[in-house]
N, C-alpha and C positions, 0 to 999 in steps of 0.2 A: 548516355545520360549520366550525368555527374548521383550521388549516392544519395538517395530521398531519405529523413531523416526521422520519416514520420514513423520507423520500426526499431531505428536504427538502438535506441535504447535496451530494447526487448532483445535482437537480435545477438547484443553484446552480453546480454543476460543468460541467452542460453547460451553462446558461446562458452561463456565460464563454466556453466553447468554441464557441457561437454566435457570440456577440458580435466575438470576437475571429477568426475565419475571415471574419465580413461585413466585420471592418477589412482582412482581408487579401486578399479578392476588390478591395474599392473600390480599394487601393494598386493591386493589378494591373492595374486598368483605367484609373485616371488614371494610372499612368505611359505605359500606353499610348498614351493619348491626347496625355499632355507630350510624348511623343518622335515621334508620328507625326502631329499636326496640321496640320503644311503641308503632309504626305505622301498627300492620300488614296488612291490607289491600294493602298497598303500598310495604311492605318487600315484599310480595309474587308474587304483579304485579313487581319487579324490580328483585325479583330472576329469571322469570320465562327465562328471557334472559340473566342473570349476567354471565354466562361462557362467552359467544360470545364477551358482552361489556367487561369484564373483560379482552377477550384476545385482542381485539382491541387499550384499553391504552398500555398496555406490548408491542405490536409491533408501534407504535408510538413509544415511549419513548425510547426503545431497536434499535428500526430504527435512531431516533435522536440521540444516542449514537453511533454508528457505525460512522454517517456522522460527527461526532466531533471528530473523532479517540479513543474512546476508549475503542475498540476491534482489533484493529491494533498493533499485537504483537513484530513490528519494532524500535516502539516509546515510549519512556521513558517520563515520566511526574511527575514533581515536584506535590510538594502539591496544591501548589497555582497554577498552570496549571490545576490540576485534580478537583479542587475544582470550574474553570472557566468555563473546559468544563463539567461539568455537570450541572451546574446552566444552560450553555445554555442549553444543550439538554432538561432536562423539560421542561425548558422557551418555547422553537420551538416544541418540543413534545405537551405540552400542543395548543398551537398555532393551531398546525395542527389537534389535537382532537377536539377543539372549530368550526373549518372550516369543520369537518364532519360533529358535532352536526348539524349545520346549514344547511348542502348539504341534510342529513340524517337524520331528528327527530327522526326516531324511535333507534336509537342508543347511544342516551344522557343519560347521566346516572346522569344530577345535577348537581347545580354548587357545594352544599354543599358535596355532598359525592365528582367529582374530587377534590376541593381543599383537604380536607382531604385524600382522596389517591394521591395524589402526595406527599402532605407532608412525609408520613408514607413512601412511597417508597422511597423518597429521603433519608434518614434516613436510610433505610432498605438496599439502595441498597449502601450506604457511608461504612455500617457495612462489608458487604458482600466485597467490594473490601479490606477493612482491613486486614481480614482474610484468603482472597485470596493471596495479595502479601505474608504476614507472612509467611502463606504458604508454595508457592511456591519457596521463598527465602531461603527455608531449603534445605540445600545439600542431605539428606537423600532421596527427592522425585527427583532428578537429575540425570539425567541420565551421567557414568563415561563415559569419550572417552580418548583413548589413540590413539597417533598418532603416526603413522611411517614415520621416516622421523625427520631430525631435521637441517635441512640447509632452503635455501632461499624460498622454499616454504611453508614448517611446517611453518617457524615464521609470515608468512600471517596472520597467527590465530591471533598471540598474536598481530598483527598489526592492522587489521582488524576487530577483533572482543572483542577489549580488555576493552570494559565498560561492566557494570554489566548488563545492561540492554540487552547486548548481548550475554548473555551466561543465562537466567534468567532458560532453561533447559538442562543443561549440564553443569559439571565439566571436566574441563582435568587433568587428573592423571598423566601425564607427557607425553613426546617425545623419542622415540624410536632409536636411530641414524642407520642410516643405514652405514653396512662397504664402506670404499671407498669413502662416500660422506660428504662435508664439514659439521662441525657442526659451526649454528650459535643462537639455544640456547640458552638461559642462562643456566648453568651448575645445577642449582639447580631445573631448569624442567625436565631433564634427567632419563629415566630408563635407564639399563643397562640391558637387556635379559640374563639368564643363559645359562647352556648347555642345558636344558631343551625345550628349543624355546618358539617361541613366543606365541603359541597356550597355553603353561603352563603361561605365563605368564600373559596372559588376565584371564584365571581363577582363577589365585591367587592374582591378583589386583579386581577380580571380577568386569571387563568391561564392559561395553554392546554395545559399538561401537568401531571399529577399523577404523580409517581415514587413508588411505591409499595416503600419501605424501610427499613421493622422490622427489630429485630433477633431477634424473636421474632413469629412470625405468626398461629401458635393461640390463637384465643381474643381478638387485638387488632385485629382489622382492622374498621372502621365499612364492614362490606357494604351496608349500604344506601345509604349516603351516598355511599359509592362511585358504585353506580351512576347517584346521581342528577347526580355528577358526568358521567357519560358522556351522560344524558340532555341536559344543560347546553352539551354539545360539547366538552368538556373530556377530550381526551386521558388515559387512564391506561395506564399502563407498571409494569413491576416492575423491579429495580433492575440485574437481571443485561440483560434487552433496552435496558434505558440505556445500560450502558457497552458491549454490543455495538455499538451503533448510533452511536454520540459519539465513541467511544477506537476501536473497528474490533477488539476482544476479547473473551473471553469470560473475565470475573471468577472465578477459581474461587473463592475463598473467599465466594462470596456463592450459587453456582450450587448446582443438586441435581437429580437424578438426573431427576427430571420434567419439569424445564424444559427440559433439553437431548431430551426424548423427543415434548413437545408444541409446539416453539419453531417448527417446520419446517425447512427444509434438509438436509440430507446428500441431497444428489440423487445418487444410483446408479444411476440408470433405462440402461435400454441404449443410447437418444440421448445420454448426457450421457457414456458411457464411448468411445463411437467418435466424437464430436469429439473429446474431449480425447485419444484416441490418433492422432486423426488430427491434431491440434495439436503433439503431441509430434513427431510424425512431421516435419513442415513444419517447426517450430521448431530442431529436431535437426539436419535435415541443411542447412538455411539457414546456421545457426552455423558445421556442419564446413566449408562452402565458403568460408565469408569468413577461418576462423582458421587454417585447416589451415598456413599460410605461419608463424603464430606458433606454432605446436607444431611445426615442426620446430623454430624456430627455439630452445625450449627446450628438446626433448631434446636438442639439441646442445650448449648451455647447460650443463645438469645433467652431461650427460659428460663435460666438460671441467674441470668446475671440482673434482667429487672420485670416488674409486671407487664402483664400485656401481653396482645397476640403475638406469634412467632411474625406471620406472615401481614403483609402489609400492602392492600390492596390499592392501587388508584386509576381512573378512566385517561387513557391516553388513545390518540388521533392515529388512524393505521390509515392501510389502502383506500386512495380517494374519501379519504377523509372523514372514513366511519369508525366510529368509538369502538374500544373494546376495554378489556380490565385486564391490569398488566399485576401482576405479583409478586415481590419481591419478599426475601428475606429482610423482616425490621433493622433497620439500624438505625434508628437514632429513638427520640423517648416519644414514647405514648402524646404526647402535649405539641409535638413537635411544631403541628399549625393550628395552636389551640383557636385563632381567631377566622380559622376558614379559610386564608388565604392564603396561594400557592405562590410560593417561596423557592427562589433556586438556593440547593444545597453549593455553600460556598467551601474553599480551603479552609483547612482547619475550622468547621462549623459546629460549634457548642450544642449544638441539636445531639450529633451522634453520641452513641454510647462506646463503652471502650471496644468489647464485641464488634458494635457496629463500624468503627473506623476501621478494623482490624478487616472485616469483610467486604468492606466498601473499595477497601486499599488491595485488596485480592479479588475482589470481583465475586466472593462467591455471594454475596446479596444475589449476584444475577440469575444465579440457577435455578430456580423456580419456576422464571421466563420461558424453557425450555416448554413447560405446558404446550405455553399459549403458539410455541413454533409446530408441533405436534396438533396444536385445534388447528392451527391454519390459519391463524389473525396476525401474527408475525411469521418472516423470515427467519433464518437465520444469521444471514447476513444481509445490510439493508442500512438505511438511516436510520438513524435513533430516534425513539417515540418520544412525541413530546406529551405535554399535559393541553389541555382544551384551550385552555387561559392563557398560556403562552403561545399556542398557535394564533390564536386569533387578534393578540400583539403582533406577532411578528409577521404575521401575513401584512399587517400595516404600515409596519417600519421596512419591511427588506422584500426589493424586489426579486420575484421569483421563490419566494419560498415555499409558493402552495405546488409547485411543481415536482418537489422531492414524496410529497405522497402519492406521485405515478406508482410507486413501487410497496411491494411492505414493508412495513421496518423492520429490523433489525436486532439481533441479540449483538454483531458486533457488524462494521461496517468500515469501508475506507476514510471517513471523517475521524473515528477513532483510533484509529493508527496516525494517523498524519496532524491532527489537533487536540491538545490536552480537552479538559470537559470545560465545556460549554458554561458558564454564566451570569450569561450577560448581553442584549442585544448586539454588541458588536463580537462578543465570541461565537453568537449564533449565524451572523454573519459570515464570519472565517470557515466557519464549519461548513454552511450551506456552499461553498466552492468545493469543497471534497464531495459531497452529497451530491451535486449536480452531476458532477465528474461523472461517480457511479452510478447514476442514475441512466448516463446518457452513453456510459460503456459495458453496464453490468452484462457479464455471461460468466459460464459453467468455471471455465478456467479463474478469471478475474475475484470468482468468489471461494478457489482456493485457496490461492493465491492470501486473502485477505484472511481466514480461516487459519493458515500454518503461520502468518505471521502475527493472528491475536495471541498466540502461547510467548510470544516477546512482551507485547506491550502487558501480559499477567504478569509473566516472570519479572521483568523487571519495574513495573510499577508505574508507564510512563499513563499519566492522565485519568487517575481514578482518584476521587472526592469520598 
């Protein structure tokens, strides 16, 4: 059987995360060895636990890369981005190995051997992503996909997914037209099937996926040829598990009411609700002990700078679609909806105060939240809550939106990693395909995962109002 595609992303993920922890154990052990070679007494007392400390940097380091996104296979990064975040991630990798030495003596491995193995890994692990994208940048290790279909849903692809960065494992060999159905194509992506069908023709383009997307399905789809595509080993897919699996969402204008019923996922099971509360649990009050110094530090803030309460209450729509009161540190003035009604906070909105843009741009407006994850009415991570008033819009306008309150919401979520903030029915829109996503994949890992890489979208500022 030719290579199923449907892991192959994640697969490639931890590949690198292999790779690049074995370059970071090797630095820990030859700088050991550079720095204690005439020493043996000491080589032999620092061997005798070198794998444990050596694997302790690696997962720091490899952890601080994760939370700066980069193992996050959605996101494309310049030089000068890729060369930022890894400076931070040793920078806080190192940090957070300093704060064990100290919690932990016996775990210290030196200031002279870490500096030298960080350096040697930095180095080591700059080579290793070189090699990796070259790599992987070659069509040859790329998996071909032909698609059937060549009208207003086929071209989604080339719409949707038309930077390099998103196709980094797949080529498309062209589009398939189905009889009967409009073509909207470019003409020069076009196969043309012989008499021979489709089944011959995937193994004389040598395929390995067929994306199955008409724009009309009754009555046009070659079932048998299908199948004998799958006989063949040839992958098929339908066009909405495409862009789940490729983009990390769920298409709505392509999706129907079946597919989200027979796709799997929505795990509710009763082990999958007492981690994740035992998660929020852990996640929650870890957060209050590190921030609790900066939320004083802007209630003070906020009450200095104008009148009016610190905090700033309002009812927003949680799990299956029961109210609760979400709290936030104020940022914007007293008056903000002096006439009652609820208003999305826009770019650059004359509402905030200087404080409050300041907080709003750093997120820490949001720490208050932390409560309501600890009552149990929000997640930690989760979709974002909305206000009553805008629920009960967009439940009107956008189909499937009441389905993202399967879950609870969120202090941060995979919609806000992946889409700046929301406002406006078609930003809400864009967002509920990320939502959906998680919704219909969330587990224990998945909301690490999103958790080490909300310390990116803080640090560097991408999607806060």
């Amino acid at each position: 059987m030719k290579t199923n595609l449907a892991s192959r992303k994640a697969r490639a993920a931890r590949l690198l995360w292999i790779v690049e922890a074995i370059v970071l154990v090797i630095a820990v052990m030859l700088a050991a060895w550079i720095r204690f070679h005439n020493d043996p007494e000491y080589h032999d007392l620092f061997a005798q636990q070198a794998p444990l400390r050596s694997i302790l940097v690696a997962m720091f380091i490899t952890g601080a890369m994760a939370a700066f996104g980069l193992y996050q296979v959605h996101v494309r990064h310049t030089r000068l981005d890729f060369l930022l975040r890894i400076t931070l991630s040793f920078a806080f990798g190192g940090i957070g190995l300093v704060v064990l030495y100290y919690l932990i003596p016996p775990t210290y491995i030196g200031r002279g051997v870490l500096a030298m193995a960080l350096t040697m890994a930095f180095v080591g692990v700059a080579l290793v992503r070189l090699v990796w994208v070259r790599l992987f940048q070659s069509d040859v290790l790329k998996q071909r996909i032909l698609i059937l279909g060549a009208g207003k849903n086929a071209d989604l692809i080339n719409s949707r997914l038309r930077r390099e960065s998103d196709r980094r494992t797949f080529i498309i060999v062209g589009f398939v037209p189905v009889p009967g159905q409009p073509i909207l194509v470019r003409d020069e992506l076009l196969v043309q099937p012989d008499d021979r069908g489709l089944a011959e023709l995937t193994e004389r383009l040598q395929i390995d996926e067929l994306v199955i997307a008409p724009d009309e399905r009754r009555g046009g789809l070659p079932m048998e040829q299908m199948l004998l595509c799958v006989q063949h080993g040839v992958s098929v897919v339908d066009l909405s598990s495409f862009f789940e699996r490729e983009a990390g969402m769920v298409q709505l204008n392509v999706v129907d009411p079946s597919w989200l019923v027979f796709s799997g996922g929505f795990d509710y099971s009763t082990p999958r609700r007492l981690s994740k509360r035992f998660f929020d649990l852990i996640a929650a009050c870890a957060l209050f002990l590190v921030a609790w110094p900066l939320m004083i530090l802007t209630a003070i803030a906020v009450k200095l700078e104008s009148r009016g309460p610190i905090f700033y209450s309002q009812t927003r729509v949680g799990e299956r679609g029961r109210h609760f009161t979400l709290t936030k540190f104020r940022s914007m003035r007293v008056d903000a909806e002096k006439d009652g009604v609820a208003v999305w906070a826009s770019k650059d909105d004359d509402r905030s105060t200087r404080v409050g843009k300041f907080i709003r741009k750093t997120r820490l407006d949001e720490l208050p939240q932390i409560i309501a994850v600890i009552r149990g009415d929000m997640s930690f991570v989760g979709p974002r809550p909305e206000r009553p008033h805008f629920v009960d819009m967009l439940n009107d306008e956008i189909r499937y939106y009441g389905v993202r309150h399967s879950v609870k919401p969120g202090l941060t979520g995979w919609a806000q990693l992946r889409y700046p903030y929301g406002a406006s029915v078609s930003d809400a829109e864009e967002k509920l395909k990320f939502d959906l996503f998680y919704v219909k994949n969330h587990g224990l890992v998945f909301d690490l995962m999103i958790l080490l890489q909300t310390v990116e979208v803080v640090l560097f500022g991408r999607g806060a109002r």
